[in-house]
DRENTIRO-771141 format. One line per field, with one value per residue (C-alpha): residue number from 0; residue in three letters; y, z negated, x negated. Coordinates in nm, 4 decimals, decimal comma. Each point is the difference from the previous one (the first is absolute). Example, Ala and Ser with C-alpha at 12.3 -4.5 7.8 and 13.67 -1.06 7.14 Angstrom:
# DRENTIRO-771141
num: (0 / 1)
residu: (ALA / SER)
v: (-0,4500 / 0,3440)
w: (-0,7800 / 0,0660)
u: (-1,2300 / -0,1370)
***
This chain:
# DRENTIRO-771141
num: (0 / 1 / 2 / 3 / 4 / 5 / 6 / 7 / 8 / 9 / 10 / 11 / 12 / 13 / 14 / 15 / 16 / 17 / 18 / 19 / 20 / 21 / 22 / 23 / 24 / 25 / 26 / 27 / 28 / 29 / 30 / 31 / 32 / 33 / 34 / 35 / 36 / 37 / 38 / 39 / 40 / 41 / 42 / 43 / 44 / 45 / 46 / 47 / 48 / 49 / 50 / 51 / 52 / 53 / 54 / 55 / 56 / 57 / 58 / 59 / 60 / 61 / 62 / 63 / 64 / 65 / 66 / 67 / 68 / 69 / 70 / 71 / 72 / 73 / 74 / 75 / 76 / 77 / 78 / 79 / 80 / 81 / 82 / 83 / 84 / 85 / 86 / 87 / 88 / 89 / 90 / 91 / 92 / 93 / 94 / 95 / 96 / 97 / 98 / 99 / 100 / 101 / 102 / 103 / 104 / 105 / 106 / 107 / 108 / 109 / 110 / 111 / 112 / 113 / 114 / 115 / 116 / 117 / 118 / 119 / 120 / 121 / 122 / 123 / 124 / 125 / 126 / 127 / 128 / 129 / 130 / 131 / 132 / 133 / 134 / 135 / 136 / 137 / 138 / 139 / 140 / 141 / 142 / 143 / 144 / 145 / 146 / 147 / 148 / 149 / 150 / 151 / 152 / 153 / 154 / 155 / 156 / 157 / 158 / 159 / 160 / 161 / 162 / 163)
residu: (UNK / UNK / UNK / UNK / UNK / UNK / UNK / UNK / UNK / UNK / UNK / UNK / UNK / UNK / UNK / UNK / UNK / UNK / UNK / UNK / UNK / UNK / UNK / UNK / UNK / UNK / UNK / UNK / UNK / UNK / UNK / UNK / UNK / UNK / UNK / UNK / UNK / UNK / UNK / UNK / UNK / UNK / UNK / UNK / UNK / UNK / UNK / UNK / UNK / UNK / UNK / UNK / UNK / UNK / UNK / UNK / UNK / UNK / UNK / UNK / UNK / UNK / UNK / UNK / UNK / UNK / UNK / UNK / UNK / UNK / UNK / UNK / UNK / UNK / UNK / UNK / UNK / UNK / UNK / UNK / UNK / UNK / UNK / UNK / UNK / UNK / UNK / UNK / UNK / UNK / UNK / UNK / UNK / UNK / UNK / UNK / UNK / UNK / UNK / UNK / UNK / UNK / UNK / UNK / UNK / UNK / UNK / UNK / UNK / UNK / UNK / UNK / UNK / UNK / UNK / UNK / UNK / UNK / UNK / UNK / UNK / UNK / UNK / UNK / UNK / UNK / UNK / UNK / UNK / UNK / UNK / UNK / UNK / UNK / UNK / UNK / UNK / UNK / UNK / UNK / UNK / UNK / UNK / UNK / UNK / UNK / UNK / UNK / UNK / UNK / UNK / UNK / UNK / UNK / UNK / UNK / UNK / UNK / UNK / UNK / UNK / UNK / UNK / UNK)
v: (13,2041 / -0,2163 / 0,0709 / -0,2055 / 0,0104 / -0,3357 / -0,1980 / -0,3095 / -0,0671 / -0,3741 / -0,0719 / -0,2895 / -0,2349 / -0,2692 / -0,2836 / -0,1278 / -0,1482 / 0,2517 / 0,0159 / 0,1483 / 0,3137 / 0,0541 / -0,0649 / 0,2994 / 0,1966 / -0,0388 / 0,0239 / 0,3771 / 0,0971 / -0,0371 / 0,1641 / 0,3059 / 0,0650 / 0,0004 / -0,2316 / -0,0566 / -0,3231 / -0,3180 / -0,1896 / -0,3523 / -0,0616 / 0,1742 / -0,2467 / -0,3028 / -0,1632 / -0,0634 / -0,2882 / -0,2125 / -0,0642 / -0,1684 / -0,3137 / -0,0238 / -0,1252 / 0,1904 / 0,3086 / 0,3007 / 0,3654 / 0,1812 / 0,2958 / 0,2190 / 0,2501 / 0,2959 / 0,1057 / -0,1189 / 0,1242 / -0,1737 / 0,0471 / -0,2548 / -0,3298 / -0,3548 / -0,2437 / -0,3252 / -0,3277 / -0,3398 / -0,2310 / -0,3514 / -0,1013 / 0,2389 / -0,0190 / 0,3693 / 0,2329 / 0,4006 / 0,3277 / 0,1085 / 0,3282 / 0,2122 / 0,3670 / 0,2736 / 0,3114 / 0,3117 / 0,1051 / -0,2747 / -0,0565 / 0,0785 / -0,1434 / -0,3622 / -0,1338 / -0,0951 / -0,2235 / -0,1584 / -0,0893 / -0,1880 / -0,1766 / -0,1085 / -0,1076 / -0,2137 / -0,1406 / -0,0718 / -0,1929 / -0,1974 / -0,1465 / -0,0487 / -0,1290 / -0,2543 / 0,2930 / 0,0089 / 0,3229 / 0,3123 / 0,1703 / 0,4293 / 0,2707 / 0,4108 / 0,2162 / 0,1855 / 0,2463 / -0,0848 / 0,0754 / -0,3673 / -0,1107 / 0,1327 / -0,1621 / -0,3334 / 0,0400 / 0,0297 / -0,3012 / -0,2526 / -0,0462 / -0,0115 / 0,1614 / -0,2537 / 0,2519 / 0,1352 / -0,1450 / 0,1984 / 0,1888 / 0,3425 / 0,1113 / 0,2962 / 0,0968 / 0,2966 / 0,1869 / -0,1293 / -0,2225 / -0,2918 / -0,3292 / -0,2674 / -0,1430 / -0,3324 / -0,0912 / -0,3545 / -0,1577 / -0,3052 / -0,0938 / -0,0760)
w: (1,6325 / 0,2825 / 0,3458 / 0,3037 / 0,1419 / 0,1892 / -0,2064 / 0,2497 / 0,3587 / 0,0592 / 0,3817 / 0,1374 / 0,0797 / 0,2489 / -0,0024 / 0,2741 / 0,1445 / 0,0832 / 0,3894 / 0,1701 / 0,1076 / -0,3899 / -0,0101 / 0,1787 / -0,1819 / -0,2928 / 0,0762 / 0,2138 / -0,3280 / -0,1680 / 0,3031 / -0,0043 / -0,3477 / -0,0944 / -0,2880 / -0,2389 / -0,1554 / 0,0752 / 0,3330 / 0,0338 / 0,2764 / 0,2374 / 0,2378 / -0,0619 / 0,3078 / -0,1269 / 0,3127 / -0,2109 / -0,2930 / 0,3034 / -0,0108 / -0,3321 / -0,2647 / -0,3276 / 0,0593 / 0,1174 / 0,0530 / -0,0836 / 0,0516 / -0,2354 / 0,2518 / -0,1922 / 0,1585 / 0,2773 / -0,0107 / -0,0652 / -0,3978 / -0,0535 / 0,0324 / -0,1873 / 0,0944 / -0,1920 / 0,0448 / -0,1737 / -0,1009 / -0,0437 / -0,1500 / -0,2958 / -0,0347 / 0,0097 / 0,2411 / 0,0909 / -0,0097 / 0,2588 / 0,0857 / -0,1371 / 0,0906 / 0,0220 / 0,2439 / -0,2594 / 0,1143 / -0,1123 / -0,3129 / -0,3650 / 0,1691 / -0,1572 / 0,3323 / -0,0989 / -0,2710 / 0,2371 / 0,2401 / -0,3057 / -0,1019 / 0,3589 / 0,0769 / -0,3504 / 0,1051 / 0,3447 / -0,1500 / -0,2386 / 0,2770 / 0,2874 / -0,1655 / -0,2926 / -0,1932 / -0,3977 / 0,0127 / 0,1446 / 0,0071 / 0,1071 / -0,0706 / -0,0480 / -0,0111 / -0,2510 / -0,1240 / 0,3090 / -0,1131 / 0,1521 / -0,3423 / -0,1817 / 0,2372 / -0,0540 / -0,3861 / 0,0231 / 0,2476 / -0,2808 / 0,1590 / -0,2510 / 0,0511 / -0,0139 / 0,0736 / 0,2372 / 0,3540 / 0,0636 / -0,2512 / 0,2249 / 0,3343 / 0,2267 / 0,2310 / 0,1289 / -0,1938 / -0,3367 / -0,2552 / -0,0422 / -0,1646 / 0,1423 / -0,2716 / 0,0084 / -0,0790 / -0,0331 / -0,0807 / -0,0011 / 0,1292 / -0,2344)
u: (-13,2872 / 0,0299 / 0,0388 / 0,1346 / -0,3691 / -0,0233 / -0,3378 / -0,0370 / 0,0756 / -0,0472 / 0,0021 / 0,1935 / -0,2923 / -0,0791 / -0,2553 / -0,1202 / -0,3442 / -0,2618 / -0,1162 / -0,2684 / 0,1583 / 0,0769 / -0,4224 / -0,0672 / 0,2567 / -0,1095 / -0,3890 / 0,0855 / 0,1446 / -0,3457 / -0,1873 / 0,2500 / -0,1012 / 0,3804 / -0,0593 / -0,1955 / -0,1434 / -0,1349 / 0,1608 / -0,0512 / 0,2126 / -0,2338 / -0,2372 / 0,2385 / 0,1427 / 0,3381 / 0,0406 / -0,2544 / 0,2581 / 0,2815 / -0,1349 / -0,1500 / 0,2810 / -0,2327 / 0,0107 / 0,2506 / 0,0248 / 0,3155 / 0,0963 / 0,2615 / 0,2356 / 0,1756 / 0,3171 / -0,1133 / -0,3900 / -0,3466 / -0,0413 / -0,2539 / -0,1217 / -0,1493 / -0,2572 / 0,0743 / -0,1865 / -0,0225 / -0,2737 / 0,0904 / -0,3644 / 0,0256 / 0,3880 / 0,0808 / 0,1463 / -0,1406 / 0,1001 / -0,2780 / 0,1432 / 0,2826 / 0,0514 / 0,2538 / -0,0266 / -0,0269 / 0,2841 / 0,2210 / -0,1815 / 0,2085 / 0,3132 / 0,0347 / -0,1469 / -0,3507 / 0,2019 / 0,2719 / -0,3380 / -0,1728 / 0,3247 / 0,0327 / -0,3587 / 0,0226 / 0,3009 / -0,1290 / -0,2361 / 0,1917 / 0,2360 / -0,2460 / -0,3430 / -0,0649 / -0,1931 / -0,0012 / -0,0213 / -0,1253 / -0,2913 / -0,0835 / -0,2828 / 0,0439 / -0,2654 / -0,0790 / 0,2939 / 0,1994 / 0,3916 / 0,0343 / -0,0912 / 0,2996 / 0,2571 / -0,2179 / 0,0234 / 0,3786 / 0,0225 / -0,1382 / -0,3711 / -0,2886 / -0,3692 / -0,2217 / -0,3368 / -0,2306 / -0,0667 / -0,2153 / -0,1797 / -0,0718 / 0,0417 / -0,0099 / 0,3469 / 0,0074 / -0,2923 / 0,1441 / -0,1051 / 0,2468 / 0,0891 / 0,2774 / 0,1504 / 0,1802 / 0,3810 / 0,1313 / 0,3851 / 0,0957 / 0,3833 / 0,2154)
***
């Protein structure tokens, strides 16, 4: 029997370039202990990416509120294009955004940088690595073969697609 429980919520989002005041926001959440997880954005001077044309920070707003953010970047040499960071606060995650954020940082990609594809790592058992499956990527192995973060044992493992 069904019910008219609502399942999903998905926010209206906006995209938009990630600044340094979104930084700190994001590296206080960490400190308060009111997530969980690794945080990538913290220590990085968002100003540096302004004047360099391969790589970007963007941030993901919910109705209107920080959700989460990307760190892309390109590299010419090799011919593929980075997911360097990708994270969701906790509590925005299971709402379709973490998806709409990968779809947007490939697409990013595609129209700003000559890329032939892109390129992220998970840890071990992150839920990152479902929403990566779905998205078309392919594991291509361990980057690093063990690790400790946060008094745990862990692996990164390593994603690849090529555009279509």
């Amino acid at each position: 029997m069904k019910n008219n429980a609502t399942l999903i919520t998905i926010p209206k989002l906006t995209f938009r370039y990630g600044t340094d005041a979104d930084e700190v926001f994001f590296h206080n959440k960490l400190l308060e202990g009111k997530d969980n997880g690794y945080l990538g954005f913290h220590g990085v001077e968002v100003d540096i990416f302004k004047n360099n044309k391969y790589k970007v920070s963007i941030v993901v707003l919910a109705d209107d509120k920080l959700a989460g953010f990307t760190i892309l970047s390109s590299d010419d040499l090799v011919g593929f294009d980075y997911i360097d960071e990708i994270y969701i606060l906790k509590e925005f995650r299971r709402n379709g955004i973490g998806t709409k954020l990968l779809e947007f940082a490939e697409d990013y990609c595609k129209k700003n940088w000559n890329g032939k594809g892109i390129d992220l790592y998970t840890l071990d058992n992150d839920p990152m690595e479902l929403i990566v499956k779905k998205a078309g990527f392919k594991f291509s192995g361990y980057y690093k073969k063990k690790g400790f973060r946060h008094g745990k044992l862990y692996g990164q493992k390593r994603w690849f697609k090529l555009y279509e």
